[in-house]
C-alpha positions as CSV (number, residue, x, y, z in Angstrom):
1,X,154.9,187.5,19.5
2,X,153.9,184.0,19.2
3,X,153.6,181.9,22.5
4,X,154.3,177.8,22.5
5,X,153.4,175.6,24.9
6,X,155.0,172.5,25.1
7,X,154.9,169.8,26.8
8,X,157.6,167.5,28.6
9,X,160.0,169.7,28.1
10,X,162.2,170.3,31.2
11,X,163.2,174.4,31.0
12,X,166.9,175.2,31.7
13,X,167.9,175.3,35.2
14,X,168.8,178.8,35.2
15,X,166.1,180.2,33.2
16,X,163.6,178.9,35.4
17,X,165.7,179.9,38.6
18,X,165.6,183.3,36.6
19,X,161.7,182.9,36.4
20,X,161.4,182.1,40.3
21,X,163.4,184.8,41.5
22,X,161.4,187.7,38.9
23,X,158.5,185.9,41.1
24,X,159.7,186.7,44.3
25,X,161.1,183.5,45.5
26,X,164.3,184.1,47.0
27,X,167.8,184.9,45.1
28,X,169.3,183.3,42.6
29,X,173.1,182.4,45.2
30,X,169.7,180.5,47.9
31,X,169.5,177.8,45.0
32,X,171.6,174.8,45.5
33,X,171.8,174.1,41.3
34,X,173.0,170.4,42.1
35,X,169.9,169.7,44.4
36,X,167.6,171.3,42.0
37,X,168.8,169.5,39.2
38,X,167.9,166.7,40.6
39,X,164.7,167.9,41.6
40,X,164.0,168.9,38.0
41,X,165.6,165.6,36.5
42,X,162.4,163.8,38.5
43,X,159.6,166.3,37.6
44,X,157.2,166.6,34.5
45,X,157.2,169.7,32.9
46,X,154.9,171.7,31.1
47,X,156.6,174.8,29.5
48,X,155.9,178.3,27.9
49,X,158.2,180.3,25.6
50,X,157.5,183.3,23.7
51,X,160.0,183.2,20.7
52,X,163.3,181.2,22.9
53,X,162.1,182.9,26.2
54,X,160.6,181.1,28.7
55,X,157.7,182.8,30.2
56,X,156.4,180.2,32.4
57,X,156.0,176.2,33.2
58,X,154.7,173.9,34.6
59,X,156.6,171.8,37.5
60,X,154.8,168.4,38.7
61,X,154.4,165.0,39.4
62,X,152.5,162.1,38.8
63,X,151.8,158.4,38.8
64,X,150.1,158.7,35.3
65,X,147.4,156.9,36.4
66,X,145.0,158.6,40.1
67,X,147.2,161.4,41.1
68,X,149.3,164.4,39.7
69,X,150.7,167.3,42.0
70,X,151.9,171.0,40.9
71,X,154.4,171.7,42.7
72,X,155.0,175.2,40.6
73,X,153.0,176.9,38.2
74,X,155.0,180.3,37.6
75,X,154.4,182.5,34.9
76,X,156.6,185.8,34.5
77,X,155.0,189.0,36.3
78,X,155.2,190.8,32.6
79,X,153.2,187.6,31.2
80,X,151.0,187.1,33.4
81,X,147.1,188.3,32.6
82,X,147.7,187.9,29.2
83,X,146.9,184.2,28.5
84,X,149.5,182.4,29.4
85,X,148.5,181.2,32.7
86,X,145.4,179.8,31.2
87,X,147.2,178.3,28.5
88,X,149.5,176.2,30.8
89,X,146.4,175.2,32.7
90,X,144.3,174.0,29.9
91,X,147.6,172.2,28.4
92,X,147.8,170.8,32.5
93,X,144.5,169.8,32.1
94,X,144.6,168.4,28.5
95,X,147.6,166.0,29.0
96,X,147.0,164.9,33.2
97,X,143.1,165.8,32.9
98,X,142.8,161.8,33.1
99,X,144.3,161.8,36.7
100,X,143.1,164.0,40.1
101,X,144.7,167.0,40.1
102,X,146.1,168.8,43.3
103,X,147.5,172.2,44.1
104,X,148.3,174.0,46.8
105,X,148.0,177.8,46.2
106,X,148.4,180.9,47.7
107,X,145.7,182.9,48.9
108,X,146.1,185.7,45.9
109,X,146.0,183.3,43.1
110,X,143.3,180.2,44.5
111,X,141.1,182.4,42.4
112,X,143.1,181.9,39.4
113,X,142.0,178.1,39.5
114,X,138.9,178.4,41.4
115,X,138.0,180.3,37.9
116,X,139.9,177.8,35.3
117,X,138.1,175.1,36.7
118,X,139.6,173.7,39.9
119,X,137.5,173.8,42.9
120,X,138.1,173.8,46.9
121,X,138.3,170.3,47.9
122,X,137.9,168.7,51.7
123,X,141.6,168.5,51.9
124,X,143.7,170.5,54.5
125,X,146.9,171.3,53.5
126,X,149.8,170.0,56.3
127,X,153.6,169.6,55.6
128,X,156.6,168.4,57.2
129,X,159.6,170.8,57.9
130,X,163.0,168.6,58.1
131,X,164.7,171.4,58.7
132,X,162.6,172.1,61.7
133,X,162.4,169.1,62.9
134,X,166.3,167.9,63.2
């Protein structure tokens, strides 16, 4: 099997939705399609298919110019350790290397970009709740 990488192309909604949920992250009836539309209609994308599957992307945003945030970098749990992580990396790094690059991680895969290049900064990771704060 042959794996592509390509860039700026937004997956299908229900693919990826497919993608997160193989990942652990939630069910596929918890995603509001409309709002997540949206939130993919305002994103960049980085994508990876093997044959007309997708195995993996890229989700993120960026100025262009200082700053670029992933928000989700999901590969499928059959794909993964075989590549095509660290080929949606070095394609990250290839086509928003020219910017800062920020990424908030979970503890089991900081290693994965502590390895590929991406080091701890001074940062400390806070966030907002609306939900919890209405």
């Amino acid at each position: 099997m042959t794996l592509h990488i390509l860039n700026n192309k937004q997956p299908d909604l229900q693919k990826a939705i497919e993608l997160y949920t193989d990942l652990g992250w939630g069910q596929p009836q918890n995603y509001n399609l409309e709002i997540w539309q949206k939130a993919f209609n305002n994103s960049h994308f980085i994508t990876a298919y093997e044959e007309n599957e997708l195995i993996g992307f890229v989700r993120l945003i960026s100025d262009g110019f200082h700053d670029t945030q992933v928000l989700e970098f999901a590969v499928s749990p059959k794909h993964q350790h075989q590549g095509t992580g660290k080929a949606l990396l070095n394609a990250l790094k290839t086509n928003w290397g020219h910017t800062d690059i920020y990424c908030n991680t979970l503890p089991k895969t900081a290693d994965f970009f502590l390895n590929n290049g991406f080091n701890k900064n001074r940062l400390t990771a806070v966030s907002f709740d609306n939900a919890q704060n209405q």
